[in-house]
C-alpha positions as CSV (number, residue, x, y, z in Angstrom):
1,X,90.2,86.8,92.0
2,X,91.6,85.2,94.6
3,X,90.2,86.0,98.7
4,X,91.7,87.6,101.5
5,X,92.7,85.3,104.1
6,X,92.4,85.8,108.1
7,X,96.1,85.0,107.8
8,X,96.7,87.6,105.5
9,X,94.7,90.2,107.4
10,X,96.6,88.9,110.4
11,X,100.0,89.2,108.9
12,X,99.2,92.8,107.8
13,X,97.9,93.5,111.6
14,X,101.5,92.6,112.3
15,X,103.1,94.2,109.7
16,X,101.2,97.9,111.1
17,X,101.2,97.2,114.5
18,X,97.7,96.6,115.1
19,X,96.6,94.3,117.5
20,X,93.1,92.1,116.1
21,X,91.3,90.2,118.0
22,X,90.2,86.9,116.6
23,X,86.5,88.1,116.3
24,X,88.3,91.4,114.5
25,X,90.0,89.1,112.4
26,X,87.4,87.4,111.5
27,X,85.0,90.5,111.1
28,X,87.8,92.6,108.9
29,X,88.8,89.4,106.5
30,X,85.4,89.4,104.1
31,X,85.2,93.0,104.4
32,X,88.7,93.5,103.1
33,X,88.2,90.5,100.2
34,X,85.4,93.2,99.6
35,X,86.6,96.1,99.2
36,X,89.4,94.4,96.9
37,X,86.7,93.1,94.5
38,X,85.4,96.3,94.6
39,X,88.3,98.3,93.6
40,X,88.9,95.6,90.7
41,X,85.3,96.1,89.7
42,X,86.0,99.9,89.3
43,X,89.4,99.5,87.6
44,X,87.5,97.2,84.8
45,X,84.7,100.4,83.8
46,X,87.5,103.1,84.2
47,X,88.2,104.3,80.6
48,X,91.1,105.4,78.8
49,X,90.0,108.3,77.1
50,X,89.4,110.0,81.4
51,X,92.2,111.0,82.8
52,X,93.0,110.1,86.3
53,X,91.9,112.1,89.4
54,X,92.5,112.6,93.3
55,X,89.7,114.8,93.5
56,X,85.9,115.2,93.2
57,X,86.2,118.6,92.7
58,X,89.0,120.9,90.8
59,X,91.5,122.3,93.3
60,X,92.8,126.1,93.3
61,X,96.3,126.6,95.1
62,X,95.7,127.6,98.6
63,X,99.6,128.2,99.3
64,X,100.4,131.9,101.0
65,X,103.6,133.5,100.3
66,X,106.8,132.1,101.8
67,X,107.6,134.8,104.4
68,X,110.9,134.6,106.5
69,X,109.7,134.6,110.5
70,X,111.6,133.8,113.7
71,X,112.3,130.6,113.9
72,X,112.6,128.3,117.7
73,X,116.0,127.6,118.6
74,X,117.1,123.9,119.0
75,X,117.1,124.6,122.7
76,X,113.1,125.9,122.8
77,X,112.0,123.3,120.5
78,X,113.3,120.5,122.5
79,X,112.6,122.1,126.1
80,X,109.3,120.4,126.4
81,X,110.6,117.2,124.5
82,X,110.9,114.3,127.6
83,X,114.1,113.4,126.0
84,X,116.7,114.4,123.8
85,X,119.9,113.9,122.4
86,X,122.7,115.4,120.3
87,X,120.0,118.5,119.8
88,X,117.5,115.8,118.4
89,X,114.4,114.7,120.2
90,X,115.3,110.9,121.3
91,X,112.0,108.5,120.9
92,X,111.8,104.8,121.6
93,X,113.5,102.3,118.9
94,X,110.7,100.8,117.5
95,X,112.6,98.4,114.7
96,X,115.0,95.8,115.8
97,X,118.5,95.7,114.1
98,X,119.0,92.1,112.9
């Protein structure tokens, strides 16, 4: 199985928005090649005849009752937004149109 590169940990830094240091990057790059392997490793025992699972543990449905309640006006929810516009909160553009 091929390794994870400091490149490759470096272009996912980028890719989440993460700013590594080069000790970081260097730190997280054998660690992550790890992890990989390890998940492989696991994917190898996992049989067919067991079903997949999120959880440990079974999970009961803790959902209450959908109840109609009062609601915030578009004017109270964005009264303590630090900008909005057309009745939408306005945040910083994050992604560059090319």
């Amino acid at each position: 199985m091929p390794s994870i590169t400091r490149e490759e940990v470096a272009h996912l830094a980028r890719l989440a928005r993460i700013e590594l240091s080069d000790d970081e990057l260097d730190h997280l790059a054998p660690q992550l090649d790890q992890i990989i392997t390890l998940v492989g490793q696991v994917s190898q025992v996992a049989a067919d005849d067991i079903p997949p699972t999120s959880h440990a543990l079974p999970l009961t449905n803790v959902m209450r009752p959908d109840e109609n309640v009062p609601c915030l006006t578009p004017e109270q929810a964005l009264s303590g937004a630090p900008a909005a516009e057309e009745q939408r909160f306005r945040v910083p553009r994050i992604l560059e149109e090319d």
